[in-house]
C-alpha atoms as a printed R data frame, in Angstrom:
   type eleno elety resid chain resno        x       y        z
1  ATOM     1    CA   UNK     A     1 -218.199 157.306  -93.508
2  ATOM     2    CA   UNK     A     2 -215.866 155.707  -91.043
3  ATOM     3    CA   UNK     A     3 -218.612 153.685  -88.617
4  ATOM     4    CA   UNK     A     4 -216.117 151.160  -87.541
5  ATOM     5    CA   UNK     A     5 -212.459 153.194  -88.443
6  ATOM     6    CA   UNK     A     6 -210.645 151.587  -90.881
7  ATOM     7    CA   UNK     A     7 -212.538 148.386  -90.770
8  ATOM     8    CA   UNK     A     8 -215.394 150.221  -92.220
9  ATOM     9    CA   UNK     A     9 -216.906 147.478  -94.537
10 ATOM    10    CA   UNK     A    10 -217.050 148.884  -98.255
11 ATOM    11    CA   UNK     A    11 -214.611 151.662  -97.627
12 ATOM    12    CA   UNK     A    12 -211.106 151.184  -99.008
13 ATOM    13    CA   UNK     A    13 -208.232 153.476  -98.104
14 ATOM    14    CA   UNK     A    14 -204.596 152.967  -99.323
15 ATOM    15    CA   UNK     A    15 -201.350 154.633  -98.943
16 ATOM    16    CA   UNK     A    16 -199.607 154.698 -102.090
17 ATOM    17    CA   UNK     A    17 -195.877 153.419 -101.877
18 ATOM    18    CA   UNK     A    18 -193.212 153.553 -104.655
19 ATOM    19    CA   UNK     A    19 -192.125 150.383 -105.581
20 ATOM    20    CA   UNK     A    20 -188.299 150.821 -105.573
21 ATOM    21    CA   UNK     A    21 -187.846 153.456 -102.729
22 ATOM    22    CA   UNK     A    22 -190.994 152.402 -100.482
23 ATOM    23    CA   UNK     A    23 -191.218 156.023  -99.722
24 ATOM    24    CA   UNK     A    24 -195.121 157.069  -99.229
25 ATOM    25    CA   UNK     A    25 -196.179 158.921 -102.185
26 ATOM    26    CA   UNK     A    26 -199.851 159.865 -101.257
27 ATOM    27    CA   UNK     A    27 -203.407 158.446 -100.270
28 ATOM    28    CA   UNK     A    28 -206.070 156.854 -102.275
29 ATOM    29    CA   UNK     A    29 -209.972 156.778 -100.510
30 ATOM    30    CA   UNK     A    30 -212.713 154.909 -102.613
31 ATOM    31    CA   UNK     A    31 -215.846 152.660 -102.031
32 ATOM    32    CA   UNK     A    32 -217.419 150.009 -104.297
33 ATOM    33    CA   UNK     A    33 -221.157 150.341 -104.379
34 ATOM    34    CA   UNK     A    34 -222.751 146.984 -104.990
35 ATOM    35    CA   UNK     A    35 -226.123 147.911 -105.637
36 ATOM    36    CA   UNK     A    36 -225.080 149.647 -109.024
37 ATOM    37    CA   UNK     A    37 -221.975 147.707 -109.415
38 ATOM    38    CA   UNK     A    38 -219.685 151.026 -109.519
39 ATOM    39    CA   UNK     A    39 -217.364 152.471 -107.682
40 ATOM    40    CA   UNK     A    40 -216.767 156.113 -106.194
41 ATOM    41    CA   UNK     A    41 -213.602 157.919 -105.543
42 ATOM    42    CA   UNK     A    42 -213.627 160.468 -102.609
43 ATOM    43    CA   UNK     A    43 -210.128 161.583 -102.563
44 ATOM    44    CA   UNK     A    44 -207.237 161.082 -104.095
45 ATOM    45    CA   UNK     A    45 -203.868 162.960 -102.821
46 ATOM    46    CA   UNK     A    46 -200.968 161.744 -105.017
47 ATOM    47    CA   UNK     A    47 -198.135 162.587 -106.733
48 ATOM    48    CA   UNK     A    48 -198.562 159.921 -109.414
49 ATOM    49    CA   UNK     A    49 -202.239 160.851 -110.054
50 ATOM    50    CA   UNK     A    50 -202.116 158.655 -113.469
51 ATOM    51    CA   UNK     A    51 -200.577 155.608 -112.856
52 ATOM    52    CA   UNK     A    52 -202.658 155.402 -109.543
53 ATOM    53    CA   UNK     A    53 -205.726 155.940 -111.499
54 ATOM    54    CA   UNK     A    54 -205.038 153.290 -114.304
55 ATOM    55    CA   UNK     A    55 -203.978 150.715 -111.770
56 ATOM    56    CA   UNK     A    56 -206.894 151.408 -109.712
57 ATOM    57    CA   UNK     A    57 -209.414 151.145 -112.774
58 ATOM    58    CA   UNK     A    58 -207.450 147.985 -113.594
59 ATOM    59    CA   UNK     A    59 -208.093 146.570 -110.412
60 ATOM    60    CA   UNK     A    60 -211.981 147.304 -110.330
61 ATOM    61    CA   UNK     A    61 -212.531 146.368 -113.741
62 ATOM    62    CA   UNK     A    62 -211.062 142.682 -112.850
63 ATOM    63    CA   UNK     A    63 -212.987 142.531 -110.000
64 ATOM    64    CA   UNK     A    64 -216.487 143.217 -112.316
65 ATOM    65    CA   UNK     A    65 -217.378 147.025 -111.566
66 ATOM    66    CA   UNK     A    66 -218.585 148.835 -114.665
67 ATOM    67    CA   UNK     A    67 -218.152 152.565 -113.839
68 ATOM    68    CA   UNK     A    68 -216.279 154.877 -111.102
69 ATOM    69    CA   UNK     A    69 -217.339 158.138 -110.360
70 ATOM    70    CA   UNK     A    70 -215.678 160.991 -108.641
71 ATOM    71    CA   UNK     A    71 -215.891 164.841 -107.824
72 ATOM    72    CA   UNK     A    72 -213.718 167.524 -108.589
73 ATOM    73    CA   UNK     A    73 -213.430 170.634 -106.830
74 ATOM    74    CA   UNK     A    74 -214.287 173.606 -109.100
75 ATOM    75    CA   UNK     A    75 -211.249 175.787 -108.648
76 ATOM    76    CA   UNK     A    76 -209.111 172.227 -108.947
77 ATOM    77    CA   UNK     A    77 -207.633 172.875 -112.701
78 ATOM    78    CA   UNK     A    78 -205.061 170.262 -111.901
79 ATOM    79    CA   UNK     A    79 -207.554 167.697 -111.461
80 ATOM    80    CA   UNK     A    80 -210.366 168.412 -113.524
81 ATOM    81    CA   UNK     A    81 -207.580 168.360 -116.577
82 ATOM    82    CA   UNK     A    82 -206.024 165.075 -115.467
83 ATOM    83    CA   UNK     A    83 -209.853 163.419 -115.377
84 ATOM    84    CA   UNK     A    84 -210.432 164.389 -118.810
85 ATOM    85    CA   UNK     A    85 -207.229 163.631 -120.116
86 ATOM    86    CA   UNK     A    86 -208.432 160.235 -118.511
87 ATOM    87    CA   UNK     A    87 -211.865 159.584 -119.711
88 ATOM    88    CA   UNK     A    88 -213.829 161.238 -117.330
89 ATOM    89    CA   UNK     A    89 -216.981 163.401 -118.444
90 ATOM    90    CA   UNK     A    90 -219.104 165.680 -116.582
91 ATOM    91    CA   UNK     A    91 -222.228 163.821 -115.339
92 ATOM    92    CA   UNK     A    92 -223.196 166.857 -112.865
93 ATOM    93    CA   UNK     A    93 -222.497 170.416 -112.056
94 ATOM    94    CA   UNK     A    94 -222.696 171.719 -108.273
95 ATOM    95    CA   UNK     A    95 -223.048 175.730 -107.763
96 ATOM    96    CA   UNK     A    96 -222.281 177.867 -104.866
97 ATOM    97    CA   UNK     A    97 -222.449 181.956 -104.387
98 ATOM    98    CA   UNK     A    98 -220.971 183.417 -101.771
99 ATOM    99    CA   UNK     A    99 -223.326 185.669  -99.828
């Protein structure tokens, strides 16, 4: 996903800093796809998951994308609960069995 490190056109990875201590509070990895004018988050490591998320939607929805999608790990309660809590529905469901 990284062709050209972090120049990669179309891939955008942050640290996230806190404002008043500048101490790093986590990592924020998405990609604007122009072709549908949306967005996808890969990964999100964070331990303001909900202001992140609201600033980041802010700053997409300014700049004219009309949806973000992500994935969740099944076994991720955390996450999956913060999505919803959010907005987020369930657009698809991956399966796995362990052989």
């Amino acid at each position: 996903m990284f062709k050209d490190g972090l120049a990669t056109e179309g891939q955008c990875l942050y640290n996230i800093i806190k404002t008043n201590s500048n101490e790093k509070v986590g990592l924020l990895w998405y990609s604007i796809i122009p072709e549908i004018n949306s967005a996808y988050l890969y990964h999100i490591l964070i331990d303001y998951g909900t202001k992140t998320i609201e600033m980041l939607q802010d700053n997409l929805r300014e700049r004219g994308v009309n949806s973000i999608g992500l994935s969740v790990f099944g076994k991720n309660d955390g996450a999956y609960r913060l999505y919803k809590k959010m907005g987020y529905s369930n657009t698809r469901i991956s399966m796995e069995k362990t052989l």
